[in-house]
N, C-alpha and C positions, 0 to 999 in steps of 0.2 A: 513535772515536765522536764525531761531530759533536755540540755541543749548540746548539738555536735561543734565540735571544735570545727571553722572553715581554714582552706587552705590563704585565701587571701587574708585572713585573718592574724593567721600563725607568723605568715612571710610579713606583715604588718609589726609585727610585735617583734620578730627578728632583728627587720630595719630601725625599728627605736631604738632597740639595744647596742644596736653597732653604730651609731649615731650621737648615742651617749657616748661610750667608748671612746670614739674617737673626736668626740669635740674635747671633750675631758681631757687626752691627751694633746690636744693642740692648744688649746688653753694655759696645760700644764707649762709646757714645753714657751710658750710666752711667758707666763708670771714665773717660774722656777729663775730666772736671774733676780727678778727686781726681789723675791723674796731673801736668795739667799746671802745678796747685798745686805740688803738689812740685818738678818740674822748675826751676819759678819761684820758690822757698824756695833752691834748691841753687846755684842762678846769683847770686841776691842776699849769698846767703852767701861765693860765692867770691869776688866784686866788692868786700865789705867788708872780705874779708882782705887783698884785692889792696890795697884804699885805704886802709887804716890800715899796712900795710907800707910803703906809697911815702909816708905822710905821715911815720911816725916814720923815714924813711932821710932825708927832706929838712928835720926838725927837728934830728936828731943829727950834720949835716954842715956845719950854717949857722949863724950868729950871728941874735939876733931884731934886725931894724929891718938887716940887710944889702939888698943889693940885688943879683938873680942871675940872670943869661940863661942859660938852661939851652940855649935853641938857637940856633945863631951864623945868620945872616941869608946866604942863596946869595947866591954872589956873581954880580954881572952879566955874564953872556957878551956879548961884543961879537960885532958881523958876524963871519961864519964866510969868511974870507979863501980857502978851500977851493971853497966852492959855485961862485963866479961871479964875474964884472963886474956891479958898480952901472949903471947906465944911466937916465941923468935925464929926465923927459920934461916936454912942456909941452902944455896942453888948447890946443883948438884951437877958438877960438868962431864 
């Protein structure tokens, strides 16, 4: 038994979808602050724990009034002896 698609039907199933859509976006458009507050609370929070652990590892390892390079300076590469020959040239006016 074939059954036909109806037109009240189709326009039926139209209007759920555009229904969805747009409560979905009005809903969004309501929770999107309270969410991204929080998000923004939870991030703050882990950054504070992050920097009070890295403060008290760099108070409990040091003396007050030392002095401490934490990161050593790259050292300079010279010409790469591999690529090529240098070849000098002079402008020519």
């Amino acid at each position: 038994m074939v059954q036909m698609a109806s037109i009240p039907g189709f326009l039926r199933t139209i209007l759920i979808i555009l229904l969805i859509y747009y409560g979905a976006k009005i809903i969004s458009r309501l929770l999107a602050p309270y969410f991204l507050k929080y998000l923004s609370k939870k991030a703050e929070k882990r950054f504070g724990q992050q920097f009070e652990n890295h403060q008290t590892h760099n108070q409990s390892q040091h003396k007050e009034g030392e002095t401490v390079i934490d990161k050593m300076p790259a050292e300079e590469k010279g010409p790469n002896k591999e690529i090529g020959e240098y070849v000098d040239y002079e402008e020519i006016d």
